[in-house]
C-alpha distance (Angstrom), angle and dihedral (degrees) to the residues before:
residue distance angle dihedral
X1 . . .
X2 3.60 . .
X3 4.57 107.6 .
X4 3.62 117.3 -151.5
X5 3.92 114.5 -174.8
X6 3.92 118.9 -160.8
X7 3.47 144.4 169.6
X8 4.04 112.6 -111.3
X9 3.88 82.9 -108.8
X10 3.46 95.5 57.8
X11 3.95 95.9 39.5
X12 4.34 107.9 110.8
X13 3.96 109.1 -117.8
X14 3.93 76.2 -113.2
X15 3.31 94.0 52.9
X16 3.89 92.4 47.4
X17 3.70 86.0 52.5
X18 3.36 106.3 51.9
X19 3.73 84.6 45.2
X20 3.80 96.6 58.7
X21 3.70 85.2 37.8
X22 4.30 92.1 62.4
X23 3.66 88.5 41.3
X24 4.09 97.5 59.2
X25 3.78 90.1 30.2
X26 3.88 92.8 61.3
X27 3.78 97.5 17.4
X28 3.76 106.7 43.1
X29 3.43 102.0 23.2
X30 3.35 118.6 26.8
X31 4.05 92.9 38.1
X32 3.79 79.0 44.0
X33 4.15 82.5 -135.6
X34 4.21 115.9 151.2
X35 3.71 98.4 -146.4
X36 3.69 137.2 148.0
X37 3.79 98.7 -113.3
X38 3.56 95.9 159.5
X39 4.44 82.5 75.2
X40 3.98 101.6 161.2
X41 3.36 92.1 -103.6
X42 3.89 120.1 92.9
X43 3.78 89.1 78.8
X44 4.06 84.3 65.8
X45 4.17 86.2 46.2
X46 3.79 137.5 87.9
X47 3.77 103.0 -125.7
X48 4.05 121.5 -144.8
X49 3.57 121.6 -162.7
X50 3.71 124.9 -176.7
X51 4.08 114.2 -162.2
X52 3.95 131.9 -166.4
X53 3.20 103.4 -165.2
X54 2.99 105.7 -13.6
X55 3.94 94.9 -59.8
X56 4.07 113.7 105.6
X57 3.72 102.0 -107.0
X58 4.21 93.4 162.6
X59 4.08 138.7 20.1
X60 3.72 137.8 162.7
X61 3.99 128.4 177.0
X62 3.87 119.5 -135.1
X63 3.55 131.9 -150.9
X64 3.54 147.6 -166.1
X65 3.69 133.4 -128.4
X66 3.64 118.5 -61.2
X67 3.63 105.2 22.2
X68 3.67 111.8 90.1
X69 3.71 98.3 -4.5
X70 3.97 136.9 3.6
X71 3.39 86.7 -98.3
X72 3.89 135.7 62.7
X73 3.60 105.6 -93.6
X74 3.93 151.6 -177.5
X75 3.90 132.9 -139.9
X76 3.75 153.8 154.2
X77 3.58 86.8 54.1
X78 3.96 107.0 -173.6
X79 3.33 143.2 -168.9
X80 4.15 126.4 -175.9
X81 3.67 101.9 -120.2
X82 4.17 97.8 -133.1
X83 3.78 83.9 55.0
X84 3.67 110.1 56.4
X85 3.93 136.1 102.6
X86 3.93 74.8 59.2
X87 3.70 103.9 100.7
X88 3.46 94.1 -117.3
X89 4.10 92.1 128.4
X90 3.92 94.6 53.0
X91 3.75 91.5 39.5
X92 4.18 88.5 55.2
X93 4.22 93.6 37.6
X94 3.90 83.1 56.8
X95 3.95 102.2 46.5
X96 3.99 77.4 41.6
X97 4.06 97.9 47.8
X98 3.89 84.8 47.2
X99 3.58 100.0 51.3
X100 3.99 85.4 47.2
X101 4.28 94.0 48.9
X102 3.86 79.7 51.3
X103 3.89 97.9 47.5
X104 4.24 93.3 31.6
X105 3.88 105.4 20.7
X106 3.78 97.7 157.2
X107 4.18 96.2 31.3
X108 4.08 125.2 87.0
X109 3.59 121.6 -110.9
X110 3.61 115.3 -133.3
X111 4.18 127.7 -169.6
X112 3.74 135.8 175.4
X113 3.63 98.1 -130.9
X114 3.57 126.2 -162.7
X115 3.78 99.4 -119.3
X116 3.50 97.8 -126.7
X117 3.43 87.2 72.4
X118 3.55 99.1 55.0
X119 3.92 102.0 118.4
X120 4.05 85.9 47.2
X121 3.53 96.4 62.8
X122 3.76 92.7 38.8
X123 4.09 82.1 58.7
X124 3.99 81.5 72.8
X125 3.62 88.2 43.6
X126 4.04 101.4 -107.2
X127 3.81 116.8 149.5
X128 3.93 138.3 -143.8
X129 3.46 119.8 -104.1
X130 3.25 127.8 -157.8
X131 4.36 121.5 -42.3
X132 3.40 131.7 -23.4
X133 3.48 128.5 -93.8
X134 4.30 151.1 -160.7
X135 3.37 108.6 -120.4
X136 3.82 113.5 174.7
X137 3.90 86.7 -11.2
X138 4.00 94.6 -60.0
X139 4.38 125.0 100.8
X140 3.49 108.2 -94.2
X141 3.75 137.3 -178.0
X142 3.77 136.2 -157.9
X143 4.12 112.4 -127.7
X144 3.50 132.4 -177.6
X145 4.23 134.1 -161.5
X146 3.85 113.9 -156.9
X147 3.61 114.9 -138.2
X148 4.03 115.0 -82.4
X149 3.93 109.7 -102.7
């Protein structure tokens, strides 16, 4: 999988749409979740895409401290159906966690993980915190990754 990682200025229109596209494919459709994805925010994000083939198969969207939590944080993390059991979504959260260590080496990263996917963000050694949650009508769960020593 070949991982580009952009600033919303620098994303293609193509690249924005096949972006938005993933999101409401997996998202809104196929998680059959009415949400306002579109939330102001990804112009404020780092955007990474992961391609096979040229085709987006895998994104996430990055930010920094302050904007969706206290903490720097990661979300919207997305894989194409057809294309996982591949290990496209821990190859892209670990190009993504080490762009954040170098961008926020001393700072927390906190995520709102979908918590069926609890033991695959503990894999890169994030945390619980605290209860679950609904968010958007589907279990959720706080988790936090110290800074690497």
């Amino acid at each position: 999988m070949n991982i580009l990682i952009k600033t919303f200025t620098e994303l293609t229109k193509e690249e924005l749409y096949a972006l938005l596209q993933l999101r409401s494919e997996v998202f809104v459709v196929e998680q059959d979740c009415v949400y306002q994805d579109i939330d102001g925010k990804d112009n404020q994000a780092l955007h990474v895409l992961g391609y096979e083939n040229k085709i987006l198969v895998a994104y996430l969207r990055i930010f920094g401290p302050e904007i969706y939590f206290e903490n720097p944080s990661l979300g919207r993390v997305v894989v194409k159906k057809n294309h996982r059991k591949k290990a496209f979504g821990q190859l892209l959260l670990l190009k993504s966690l080490e762009k954040m260590d170098s961008l926020y080496a001393d700072k927390n990263i906190e995520i709102s993980a979908q918590t069926y996917l609890k033991k695959f963000y503990e894999d890169f050694n994030f945390k619980q915190v605290g209860e679950g949650y609904l968010e958007d009508g589907i279990p959720h769960i706080k988790m936090l990754r110290a800074p690497k020593s």
